[in-house]
C-alpha positions as CSV (number, residue, x, y, z in Angstrom):
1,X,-2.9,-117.4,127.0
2,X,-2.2,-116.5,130.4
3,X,1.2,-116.3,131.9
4,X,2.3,-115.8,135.7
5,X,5.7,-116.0,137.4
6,X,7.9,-114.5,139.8
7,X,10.4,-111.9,138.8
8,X,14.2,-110.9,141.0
9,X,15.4,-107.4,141.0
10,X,19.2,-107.4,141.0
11,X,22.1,-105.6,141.3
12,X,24.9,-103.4,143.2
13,X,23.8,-101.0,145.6
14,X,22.6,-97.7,144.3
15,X,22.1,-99.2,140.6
16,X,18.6,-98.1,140.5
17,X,16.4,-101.8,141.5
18,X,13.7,-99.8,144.2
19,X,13.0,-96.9,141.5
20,X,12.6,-99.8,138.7
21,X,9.8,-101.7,140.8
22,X,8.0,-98.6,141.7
23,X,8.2,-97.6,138.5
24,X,6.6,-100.8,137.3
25,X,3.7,-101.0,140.2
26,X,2.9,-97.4,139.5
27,X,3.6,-97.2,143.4
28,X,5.6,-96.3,145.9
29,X,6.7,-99.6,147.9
30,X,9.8,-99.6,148.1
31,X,12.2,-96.3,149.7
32,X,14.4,-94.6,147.1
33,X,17.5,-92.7,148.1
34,X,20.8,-91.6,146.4
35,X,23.0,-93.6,149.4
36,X,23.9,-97.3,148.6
37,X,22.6,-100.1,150.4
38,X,19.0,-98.1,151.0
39,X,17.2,-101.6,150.5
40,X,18.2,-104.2,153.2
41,X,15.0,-106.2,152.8
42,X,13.7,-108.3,149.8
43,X,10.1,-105.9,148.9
44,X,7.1,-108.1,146.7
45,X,5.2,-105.8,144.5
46,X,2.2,-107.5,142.1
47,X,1.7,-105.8,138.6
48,X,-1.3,-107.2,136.4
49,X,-1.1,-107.4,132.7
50,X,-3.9,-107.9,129.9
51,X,-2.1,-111.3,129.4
52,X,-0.8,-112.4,132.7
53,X,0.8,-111.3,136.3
54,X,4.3,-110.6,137.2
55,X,5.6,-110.9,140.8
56,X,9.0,-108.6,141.3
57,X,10.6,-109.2,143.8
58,X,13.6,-105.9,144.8
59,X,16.4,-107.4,146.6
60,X,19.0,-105.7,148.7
61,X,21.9,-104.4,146.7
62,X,25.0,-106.7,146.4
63,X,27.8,-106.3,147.9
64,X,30.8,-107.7,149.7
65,X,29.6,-108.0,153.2
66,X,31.6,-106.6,156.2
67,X,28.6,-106.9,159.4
68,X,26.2,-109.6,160.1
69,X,23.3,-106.8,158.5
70,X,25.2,-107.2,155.3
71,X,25.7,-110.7,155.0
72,X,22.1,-111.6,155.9
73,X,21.2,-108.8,152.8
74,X,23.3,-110.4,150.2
75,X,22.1,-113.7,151.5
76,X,18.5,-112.6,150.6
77,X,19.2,-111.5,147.7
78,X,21.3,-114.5,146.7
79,X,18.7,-116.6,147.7
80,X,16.1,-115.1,145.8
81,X,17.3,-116.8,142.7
82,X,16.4,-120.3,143.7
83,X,12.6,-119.2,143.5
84,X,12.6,-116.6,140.5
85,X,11.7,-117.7,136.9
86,X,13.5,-114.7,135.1
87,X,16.2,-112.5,136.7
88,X,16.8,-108.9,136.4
89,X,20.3,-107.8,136.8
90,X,19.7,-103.9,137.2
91,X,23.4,-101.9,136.4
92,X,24.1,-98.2,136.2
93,X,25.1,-97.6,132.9
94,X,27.0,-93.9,134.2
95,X,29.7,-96.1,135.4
96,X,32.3,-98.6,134.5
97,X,32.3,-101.7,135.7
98,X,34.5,-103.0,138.3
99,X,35.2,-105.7,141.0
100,X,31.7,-105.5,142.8
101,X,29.9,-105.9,139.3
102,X,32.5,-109.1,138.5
103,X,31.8,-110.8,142.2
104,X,27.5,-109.6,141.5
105,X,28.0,-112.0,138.1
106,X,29.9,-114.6,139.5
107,X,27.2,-114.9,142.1
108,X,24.5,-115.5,138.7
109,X,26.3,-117.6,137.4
110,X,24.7,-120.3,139.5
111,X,21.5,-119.1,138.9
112,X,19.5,-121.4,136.5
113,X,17.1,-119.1,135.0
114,X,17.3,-116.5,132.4
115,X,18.8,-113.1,133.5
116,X,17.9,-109.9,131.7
117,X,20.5,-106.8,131.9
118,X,18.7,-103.9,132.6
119,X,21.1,-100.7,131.6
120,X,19.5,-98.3,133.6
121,X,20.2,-94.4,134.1
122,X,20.8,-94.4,130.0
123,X,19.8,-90.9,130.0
124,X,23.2,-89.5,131.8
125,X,25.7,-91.9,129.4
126,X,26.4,-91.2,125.5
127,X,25.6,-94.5,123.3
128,X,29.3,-94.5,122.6
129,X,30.0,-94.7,126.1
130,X,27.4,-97.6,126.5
131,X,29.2,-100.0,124.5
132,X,31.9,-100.5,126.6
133,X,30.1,-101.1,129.1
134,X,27.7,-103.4,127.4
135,X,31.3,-105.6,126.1
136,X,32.6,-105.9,129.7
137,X,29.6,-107.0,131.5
138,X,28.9,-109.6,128.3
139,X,32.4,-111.1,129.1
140,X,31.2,-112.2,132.6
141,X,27.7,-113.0,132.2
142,X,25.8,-114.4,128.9
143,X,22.9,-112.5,129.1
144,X,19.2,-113.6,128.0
145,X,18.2,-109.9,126.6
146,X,20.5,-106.8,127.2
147,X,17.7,-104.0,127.6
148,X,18.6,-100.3,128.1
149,X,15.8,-98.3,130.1
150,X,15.9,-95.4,132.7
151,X,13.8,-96.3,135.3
152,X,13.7,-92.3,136.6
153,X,11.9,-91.4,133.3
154,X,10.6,-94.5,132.3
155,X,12.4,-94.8,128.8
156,X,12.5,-98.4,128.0
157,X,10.3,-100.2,130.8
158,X,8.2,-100.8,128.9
159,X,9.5,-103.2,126.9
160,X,11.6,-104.7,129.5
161,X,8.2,-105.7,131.1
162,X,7.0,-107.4,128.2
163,X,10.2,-109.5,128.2
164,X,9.8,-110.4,130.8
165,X,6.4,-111.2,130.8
166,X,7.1,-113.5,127.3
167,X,9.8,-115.3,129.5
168,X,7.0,-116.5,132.1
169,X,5.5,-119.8,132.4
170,X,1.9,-120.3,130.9
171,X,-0.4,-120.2,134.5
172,X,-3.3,-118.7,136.7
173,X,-2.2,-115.6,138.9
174,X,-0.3,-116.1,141.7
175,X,-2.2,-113.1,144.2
176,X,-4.8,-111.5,143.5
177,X,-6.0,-109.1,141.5
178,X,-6.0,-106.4,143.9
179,X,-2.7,-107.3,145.6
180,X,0.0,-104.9,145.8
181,X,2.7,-105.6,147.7
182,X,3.8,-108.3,151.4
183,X,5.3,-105.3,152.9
184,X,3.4,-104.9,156.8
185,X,2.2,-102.0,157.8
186,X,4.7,-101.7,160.2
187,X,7.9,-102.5,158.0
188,X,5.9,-99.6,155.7
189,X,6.0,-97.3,158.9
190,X,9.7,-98.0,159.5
191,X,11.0,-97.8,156.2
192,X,9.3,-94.1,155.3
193,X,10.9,-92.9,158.5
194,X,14.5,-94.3,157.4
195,X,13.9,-92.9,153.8
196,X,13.7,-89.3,155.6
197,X,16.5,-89.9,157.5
198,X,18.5,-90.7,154.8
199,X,17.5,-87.9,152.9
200,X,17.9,-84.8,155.6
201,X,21.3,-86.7,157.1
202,X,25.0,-86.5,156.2
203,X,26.5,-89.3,154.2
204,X,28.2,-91.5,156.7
205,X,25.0,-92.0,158.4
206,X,23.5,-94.1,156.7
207,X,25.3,-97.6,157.0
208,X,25.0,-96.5,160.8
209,X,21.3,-95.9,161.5
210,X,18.3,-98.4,161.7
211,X,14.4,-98.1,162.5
212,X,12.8,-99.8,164.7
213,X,8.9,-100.5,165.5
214,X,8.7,-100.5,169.3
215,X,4.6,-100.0,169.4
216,X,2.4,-99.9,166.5
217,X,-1.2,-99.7,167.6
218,X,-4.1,-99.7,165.1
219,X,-7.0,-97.2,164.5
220,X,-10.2,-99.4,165.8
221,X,-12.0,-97.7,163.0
222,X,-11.8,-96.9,159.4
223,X,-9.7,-93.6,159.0
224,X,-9.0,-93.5,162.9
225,X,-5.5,-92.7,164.4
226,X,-2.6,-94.9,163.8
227,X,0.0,-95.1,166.9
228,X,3.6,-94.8,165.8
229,X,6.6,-95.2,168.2
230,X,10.3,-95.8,166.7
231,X,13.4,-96.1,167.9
232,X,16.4,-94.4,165.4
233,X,19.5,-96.2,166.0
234,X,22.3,-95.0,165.3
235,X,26.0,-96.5,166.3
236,X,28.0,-93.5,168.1
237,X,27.3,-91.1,170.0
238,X,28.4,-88.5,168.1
239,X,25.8,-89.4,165.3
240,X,23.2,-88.9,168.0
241,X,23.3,-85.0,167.5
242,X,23.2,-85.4,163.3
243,X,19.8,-86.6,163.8
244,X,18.5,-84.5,166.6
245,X,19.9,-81.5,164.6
246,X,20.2,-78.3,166.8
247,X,16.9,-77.7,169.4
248,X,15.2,-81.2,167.6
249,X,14.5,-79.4,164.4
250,X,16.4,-82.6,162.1
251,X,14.2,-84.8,164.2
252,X,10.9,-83.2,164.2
253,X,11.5,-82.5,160.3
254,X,11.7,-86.4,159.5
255,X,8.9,-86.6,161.5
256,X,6.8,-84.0,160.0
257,X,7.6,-85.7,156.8
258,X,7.4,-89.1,157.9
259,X,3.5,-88.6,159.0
260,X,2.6,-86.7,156.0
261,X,3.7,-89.4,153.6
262,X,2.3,-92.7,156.6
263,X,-1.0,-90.9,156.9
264,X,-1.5,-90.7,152.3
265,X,-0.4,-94.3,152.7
266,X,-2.6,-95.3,155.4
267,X,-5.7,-93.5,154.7
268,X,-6.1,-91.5,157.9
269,X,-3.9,-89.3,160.7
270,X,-1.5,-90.9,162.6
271,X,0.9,-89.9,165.9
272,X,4.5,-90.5,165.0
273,X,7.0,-90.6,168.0
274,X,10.5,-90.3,167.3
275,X,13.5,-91.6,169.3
276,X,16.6,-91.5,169.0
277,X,19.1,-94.0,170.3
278,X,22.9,-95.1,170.5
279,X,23.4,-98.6,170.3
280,X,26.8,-99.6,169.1
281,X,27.5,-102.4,166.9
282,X,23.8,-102.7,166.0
283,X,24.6,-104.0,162.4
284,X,26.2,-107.5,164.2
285,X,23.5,-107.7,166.5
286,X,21.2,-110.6,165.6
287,X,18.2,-109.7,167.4
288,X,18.1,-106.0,166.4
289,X,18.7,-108.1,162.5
290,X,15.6,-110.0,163.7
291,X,13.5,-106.8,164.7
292,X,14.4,-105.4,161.1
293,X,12.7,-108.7,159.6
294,X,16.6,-109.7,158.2
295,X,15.9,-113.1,157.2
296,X,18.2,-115.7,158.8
297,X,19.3,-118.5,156.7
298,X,17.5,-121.8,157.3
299,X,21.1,-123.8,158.1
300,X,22.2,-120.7,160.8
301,X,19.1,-120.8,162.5
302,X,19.4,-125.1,162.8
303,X,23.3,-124.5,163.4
304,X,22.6,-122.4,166.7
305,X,20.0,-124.7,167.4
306,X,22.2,-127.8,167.1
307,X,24.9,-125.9,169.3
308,X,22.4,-125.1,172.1
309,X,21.5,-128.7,172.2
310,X,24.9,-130.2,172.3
311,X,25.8,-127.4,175.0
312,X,22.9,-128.8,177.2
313,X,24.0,-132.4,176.6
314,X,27.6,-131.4,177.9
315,X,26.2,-129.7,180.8
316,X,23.8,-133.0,181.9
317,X,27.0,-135.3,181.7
318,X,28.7,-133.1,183.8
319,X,25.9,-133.0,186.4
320,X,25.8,-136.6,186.2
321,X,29.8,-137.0,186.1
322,X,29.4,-135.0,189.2
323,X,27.1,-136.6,190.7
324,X,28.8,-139.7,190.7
325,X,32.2,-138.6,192.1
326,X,29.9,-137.3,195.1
């Protein structure tokens, strides 16, 4: 018996969802960082089994949302749920829970598949301090299976992935067999390069700076040169500096390390050009939001639509109106 189905990732920010999937795939596709909020997109990865295929889907951490960038990532993730068969809510079990885990199981209770509690990081929390844990999130949500795993060593995936596997629908696969993950090449490109920046920069940066693709040009043959140019945005001016670091040394180090790990994904060398840029506000910005490949929701994009259209009409019957007083 075969079974295939589609899997969410869930949870607060920093709870451990990107190290969970690319522990599962046995790849690196999605960016891992101690900051919250690392993921802002929702990443597909594809993992095969003996007995079926499971499609997990990592969603953007959630989160009470204070810019347009944040709403539109707790949307995603939100909306995730109307097209999953079996969710994963991923918590970190090193911490109590609080008012962002109650709103996160408010939001599933409208969810009308099975959700999983994944109690991951296991490995820095005694059992006795587990329970408590495990008796306050129980009050909020009534969960399918309450698994405990660490997703940094592994302990316990094992068996959530055949849960959730058993929880699946009985079908053919949904990609194929050597499909890995949706992300583009050039979402891949911009992400490695915001993972180093996150990782060599001070901790208010990172709510504050963004990667964008300005040129990506291909190699016209196997294991030819790949043509990188970003733009890091960051919101003030003085964050402009952090990134530089003194003489360009912060810069050319996440460049350095951003080819290295582009040209073992890619398969061959690749030019990475680095700049860096001040653009306040960014993270209410829609089209820099577009440019990240932020989904919109379906009703905002129709609502703007519907306003444009009725701002046009007004416009004609004034002509008209004008027209006729002339």
């Amino acid at each position: 018996m075969t079974r295939s189905g589609v899997v969410a990732i869930v949870g607060r920010p920093n709870a451990g969802k990107s190290t969970l999937l690319n522990r599962i795939i046995g790849e690196k596709i999605a960016i891992v960082s101690d900051k919250p909020q690392t993921t802002r997109t929702r990443i597909l990865g594809v993992k095969n089994y003996p007995d079926g295929q499971v499609v997990f889907v990592d969603t953007p951490g959630i989160h009470r949302p204070l810019h347009r960038m944040n709403v539109r990532m707790v949307d995603a993730a939100v909306d995730s749920l109307k097209e999953v068969d079996v969710a994963v809510l991923v918590h970190d079990a090193s911490t109590r829970p609080g008012k962002g885990d109650e709103f996160v199981s408010r939001l599933l209770k409208d969810a009308t598949v099975p959700v999983i509690l994944a109690l991951n990081k296991i490995d820095l929390v005694s059992k006795p301090k587990l329970l408590p844990v495990i008796d306050q999130l129980r009050q909020w949500h009534d969960f399918a299976e309450i698994v405990p795993i660490s997703a940094d060593s592994g302990d316990g995936v094992e068996r959530l992935e055949r849960l959730l596997l058993e929880r699946l629908p009985e079908g053919e696969p949904l990609y194929p067999e050597d499909f890995l993950t949706d992300q583009p090449q050039r979402t891949l490109a911009a992400e490695t390069v915001r993972e180093k920046v996150l990782q060599h920069t001070r901790a208010e940066l990172p709510f504050s700076t963004a990667v964008v693709i300005d040129q990506y040009d291909e190699p016209d043959r196997p294991g030819g040169l790949t043509r990188i140019y970003c733009t890091i945005l960051v919101e003030q001016e003085s964050q402009k500096p952090i990134v530089i670091g003194r003489a360009g040394e912060m810069v050319k180090r996440i460049g350095s390390e951003a080819r290295r790990d582009l040209e073992a994904a890619l398969g061959g060398k690749v030019y990475l050009d680095l700049r860096v840029k001040v653009k306040a506000d960014w993270r209410d910005d829609e089209a820099v939001l577009d440019n990240l490949g932020l989904p919109r929701k379906p009703e905002e994009g129709r609502r703007k639509t519907e306003v444009r259209r009725r701002k046009k009409t007004a416009a004609t019957e004034l002509r008209k109106g004008a027209s006729r007083n002339d």
